[in-house]
C-alpha positions as a printed Julia matrix, in Angstrom:
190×3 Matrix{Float64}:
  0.0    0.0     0.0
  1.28   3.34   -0.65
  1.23   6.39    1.25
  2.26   9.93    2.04
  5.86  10.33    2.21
  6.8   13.22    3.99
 10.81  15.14    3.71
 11.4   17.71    6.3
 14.41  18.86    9.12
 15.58  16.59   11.43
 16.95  19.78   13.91
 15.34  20.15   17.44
 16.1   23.69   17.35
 13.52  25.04   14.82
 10.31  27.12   15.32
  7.72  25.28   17.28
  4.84  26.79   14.64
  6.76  23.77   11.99
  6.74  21.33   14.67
  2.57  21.88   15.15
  2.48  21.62   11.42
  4.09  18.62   11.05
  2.49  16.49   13.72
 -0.64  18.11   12.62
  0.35  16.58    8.93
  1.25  13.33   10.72
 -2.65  12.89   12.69
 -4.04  13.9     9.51
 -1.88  11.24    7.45
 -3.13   8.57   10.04
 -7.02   9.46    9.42
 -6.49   8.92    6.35
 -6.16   5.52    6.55
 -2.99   5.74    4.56
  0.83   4.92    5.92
  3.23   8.12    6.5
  6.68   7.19    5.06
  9.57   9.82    6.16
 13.59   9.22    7.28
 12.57   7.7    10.12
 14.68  10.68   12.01
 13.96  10.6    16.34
 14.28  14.95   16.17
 12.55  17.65   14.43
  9.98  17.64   12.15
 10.51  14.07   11.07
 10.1   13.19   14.77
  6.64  15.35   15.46
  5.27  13.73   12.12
  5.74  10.13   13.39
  4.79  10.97   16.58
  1.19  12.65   15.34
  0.73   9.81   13.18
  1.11   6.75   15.72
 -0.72   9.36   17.82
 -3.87   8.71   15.81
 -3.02   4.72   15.91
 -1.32   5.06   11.85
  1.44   3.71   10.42
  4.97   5.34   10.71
  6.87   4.08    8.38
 10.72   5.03    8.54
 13.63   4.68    5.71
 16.9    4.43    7.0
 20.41   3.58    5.54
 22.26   1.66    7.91
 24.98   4.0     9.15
 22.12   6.2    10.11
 20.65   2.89   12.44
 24.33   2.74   13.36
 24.26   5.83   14.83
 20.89   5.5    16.35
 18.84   8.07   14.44
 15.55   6.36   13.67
 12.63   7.25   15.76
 11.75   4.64   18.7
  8.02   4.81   18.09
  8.56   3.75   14.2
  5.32   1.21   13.36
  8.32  -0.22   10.46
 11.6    0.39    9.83
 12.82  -0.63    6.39
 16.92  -0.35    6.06
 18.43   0.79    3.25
 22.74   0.46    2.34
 22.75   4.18    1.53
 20.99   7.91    0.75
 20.63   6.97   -3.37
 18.35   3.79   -2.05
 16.4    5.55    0.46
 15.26   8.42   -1.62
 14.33   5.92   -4.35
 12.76   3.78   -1.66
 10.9    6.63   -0.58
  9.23   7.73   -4.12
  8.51   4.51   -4.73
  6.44   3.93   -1.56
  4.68   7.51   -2.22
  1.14   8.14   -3.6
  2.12  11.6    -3.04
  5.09  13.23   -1.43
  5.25  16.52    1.05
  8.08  18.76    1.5
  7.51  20.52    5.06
 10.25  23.16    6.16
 13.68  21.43    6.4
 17.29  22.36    5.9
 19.64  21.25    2.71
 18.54  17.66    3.03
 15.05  18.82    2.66
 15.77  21.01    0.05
 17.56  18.73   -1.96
 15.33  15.83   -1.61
 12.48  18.06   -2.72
 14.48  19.36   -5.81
 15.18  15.6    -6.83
 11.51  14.48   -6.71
 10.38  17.34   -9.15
 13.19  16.77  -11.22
 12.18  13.12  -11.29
  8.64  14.18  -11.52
  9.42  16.54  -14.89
 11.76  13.1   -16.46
  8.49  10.6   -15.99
 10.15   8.8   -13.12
  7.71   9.33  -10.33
  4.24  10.19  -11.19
  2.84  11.52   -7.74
  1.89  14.77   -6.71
  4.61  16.92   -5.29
  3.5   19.29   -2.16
  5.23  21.69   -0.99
  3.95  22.68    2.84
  4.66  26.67    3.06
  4.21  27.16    6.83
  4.55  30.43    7.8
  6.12  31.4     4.07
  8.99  29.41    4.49
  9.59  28.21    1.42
  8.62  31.8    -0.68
 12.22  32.4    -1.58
 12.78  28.93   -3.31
  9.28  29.54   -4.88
 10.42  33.13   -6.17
 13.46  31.03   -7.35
 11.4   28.54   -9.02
  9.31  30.83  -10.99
 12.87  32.85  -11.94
 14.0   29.43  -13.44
 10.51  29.83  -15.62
 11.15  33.43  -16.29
 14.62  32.89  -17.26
 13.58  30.02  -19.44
 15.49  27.5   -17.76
 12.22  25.51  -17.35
  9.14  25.73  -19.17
  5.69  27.43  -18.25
  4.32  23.98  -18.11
  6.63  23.17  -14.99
  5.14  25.06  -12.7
  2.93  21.88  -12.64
  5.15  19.66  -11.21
  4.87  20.71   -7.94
  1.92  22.31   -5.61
  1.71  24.84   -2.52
 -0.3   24.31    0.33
 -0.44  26.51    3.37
 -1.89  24.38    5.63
 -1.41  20.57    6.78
 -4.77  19.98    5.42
 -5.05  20.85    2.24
 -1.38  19.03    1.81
 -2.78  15.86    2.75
 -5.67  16.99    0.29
 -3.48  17.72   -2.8
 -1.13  14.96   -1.86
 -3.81  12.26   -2.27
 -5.58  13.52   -5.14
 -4.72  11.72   -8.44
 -1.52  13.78  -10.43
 -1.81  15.73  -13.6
  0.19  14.12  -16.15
  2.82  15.54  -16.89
  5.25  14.65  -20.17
  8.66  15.38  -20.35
  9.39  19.0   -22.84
 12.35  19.55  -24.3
 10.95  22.62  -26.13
 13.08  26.0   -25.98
 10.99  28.75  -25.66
């Protein structure tokens, strides 16, 4: 069964207004009726996810390499833990476990994970919706960057389908589950 992957910062020493949002995302994953895959991290938004998740009795689902289980990074209440041998295999585990994916506010890890997935996303290689969760306008300058990349002509008008904003943990879960646009692959230069 597929569910709601979720990226987002694994630091305990971020705003508490993300930390309501993402165990708000997590309790709202779990009513769904649908698993919440994520890192599997035991700090930060990862953590209040899970937490708000097995809170509502739902699956937490966490994807780990095995240094990072090494280390001791996965979260204790974890319903699964699946073990990857590296970063490559858990992001790729990850999309393909995802009906839909949800960037909530998160460092370079975050960023970069959410990059990949609409990259992947424009090439045909995962066909989920992409959300990006804007709490509190965090992620306005990468969307001002985004729509400079379409401005600039570096990606096509079309693109700015590959991805959607939500401003609230509901309507993430909402665009998250609903079935994705297709979207093909364009290679034409403006």
């Amino acid at each position: 069964m597929k569910g709601i992957t979720i990226y987002g910062a694994s630091s305990p020493k971020i705003d508490p207004k993300y930390l309501s949002a993402a165990r708000s995302l997590g309790e709202l994953v779990a009513d769904s009726h649908l698993p919440l895959i994520s890192g599997g991290g035991r700090a930060g938004v990862m953590a209040a996810a899970i937490e708000g998740c097995v809170s509502q009795g739902g699956t937490a689902i966490g994807i780990l390499p095995q240094f990072m289980i090494e280390k001791n990074w996965q979260h204790p209440d974890l319903t699964e833990m699946r073990v990857t041998d590296g970063m490559h295999s858990r992001k790729e585990m990850m999309a393909e476990l995802a009906l839909g994916v949800v960037a909530l506010p998160g460092g370079v890890g975050t960023l970069e994970e959410l990059l990949e997935i609409i990259t992947w996303r424009q090439l045909g290689l995962y066909g989920g919706n992409v959300v990006i969760l804007n709490v509190g306008g965090y992620y306005d300058p990468l969307l001002k960057m985004l729509d400079r990349t379409i401005e600039e002509h570096f990606m096509n008008e079309d693109h700015r389908t590959l991805w959607r904003v939500a401003s609230t943990p509901e309507e993430a879960v909402k665009m998250a589950k609903s079935p994705a646009e297709k979207h093909e692959y364009s290679t034409k230069i403006k």
